[in-house]
C-alpha positions as CSV (number, residue, x, y, z in Angstrom):
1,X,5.4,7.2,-12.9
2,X,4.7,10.4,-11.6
3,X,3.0,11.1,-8.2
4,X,0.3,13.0,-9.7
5,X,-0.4,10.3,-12.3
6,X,-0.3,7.9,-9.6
7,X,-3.2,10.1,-7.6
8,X,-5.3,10.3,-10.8
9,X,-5.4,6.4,-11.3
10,X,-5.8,5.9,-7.7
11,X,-9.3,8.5,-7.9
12,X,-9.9,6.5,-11.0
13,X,-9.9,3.2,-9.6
14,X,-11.8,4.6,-6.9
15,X,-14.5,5.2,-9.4
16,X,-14.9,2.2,-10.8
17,X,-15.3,0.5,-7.9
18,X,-18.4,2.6,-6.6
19,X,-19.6,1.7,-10.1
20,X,-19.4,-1.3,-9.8
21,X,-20.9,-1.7,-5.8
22,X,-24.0,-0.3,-7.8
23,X,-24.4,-2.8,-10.1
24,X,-26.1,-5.8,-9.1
25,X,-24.4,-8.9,-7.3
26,X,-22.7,-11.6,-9.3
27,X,-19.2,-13.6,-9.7
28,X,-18.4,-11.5,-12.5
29,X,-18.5,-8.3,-10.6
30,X,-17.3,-9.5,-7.3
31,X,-14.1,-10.9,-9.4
32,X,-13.5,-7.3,-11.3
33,X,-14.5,-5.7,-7.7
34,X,-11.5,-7.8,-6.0
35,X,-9.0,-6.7,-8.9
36,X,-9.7,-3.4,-8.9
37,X,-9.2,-3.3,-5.4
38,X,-5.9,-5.2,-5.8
39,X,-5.0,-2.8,-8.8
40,X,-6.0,0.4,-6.3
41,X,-3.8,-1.5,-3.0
42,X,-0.7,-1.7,-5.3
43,X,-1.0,1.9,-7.0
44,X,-1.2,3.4,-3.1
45,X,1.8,1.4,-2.5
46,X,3.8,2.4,-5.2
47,X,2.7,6.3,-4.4
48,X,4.0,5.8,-0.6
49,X,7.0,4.3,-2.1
50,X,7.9,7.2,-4.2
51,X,6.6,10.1,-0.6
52,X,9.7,8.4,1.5
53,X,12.8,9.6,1.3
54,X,15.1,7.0,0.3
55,X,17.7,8.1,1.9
56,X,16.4,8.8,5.3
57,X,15.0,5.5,5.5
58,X,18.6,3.6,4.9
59,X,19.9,6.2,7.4
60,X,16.9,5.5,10.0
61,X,17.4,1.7,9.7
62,X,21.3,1.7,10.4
63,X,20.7,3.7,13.3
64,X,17.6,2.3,14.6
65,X,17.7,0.5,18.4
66,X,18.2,-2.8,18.4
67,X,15.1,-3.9,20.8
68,X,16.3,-6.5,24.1
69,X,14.3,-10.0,24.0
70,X,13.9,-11.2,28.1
71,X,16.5,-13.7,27.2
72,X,19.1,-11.0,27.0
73,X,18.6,-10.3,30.4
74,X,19.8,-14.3,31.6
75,X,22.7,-14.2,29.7
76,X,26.0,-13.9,31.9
């Protein structure tokens, strides 16, 4: 999908769920609540999948530090 397509469902979603925190309480609307909030959480992550640069982030992660635990300091 495209990024702007991705944006507009994102605003959609969005939407529907201040529709929905309008209506009153129930299990029916706190289930559809939770899975438009799930649908929303995976559409932003497939949006800040497509923003990073693939290639910069295999490039970054073959040249990234490796960090020292304090039990490579008591090694001799």
């Amino acid at each position: 999908m495209k990024k702007e397509i991705l944006r507009k469902k994102i605003l959609q979603k969005e939407l529907e769920i201040k529709k929905l925190h309008l209506q009153p309480k129930s299990e029916i609307i706190n289930e559809l609540l939770n899975s438009l909030i799930l649908e929303k959480a995976i559409l932003k992550k497939e949006l800040e999948t497509k923003e990073t640069n693939i290639i910069f982030s295999k490039i970054k992660s073959i040249f990234q530090k490796k960090e020292k635990l304090i039990c490579d300091y008591f090694k001799t």
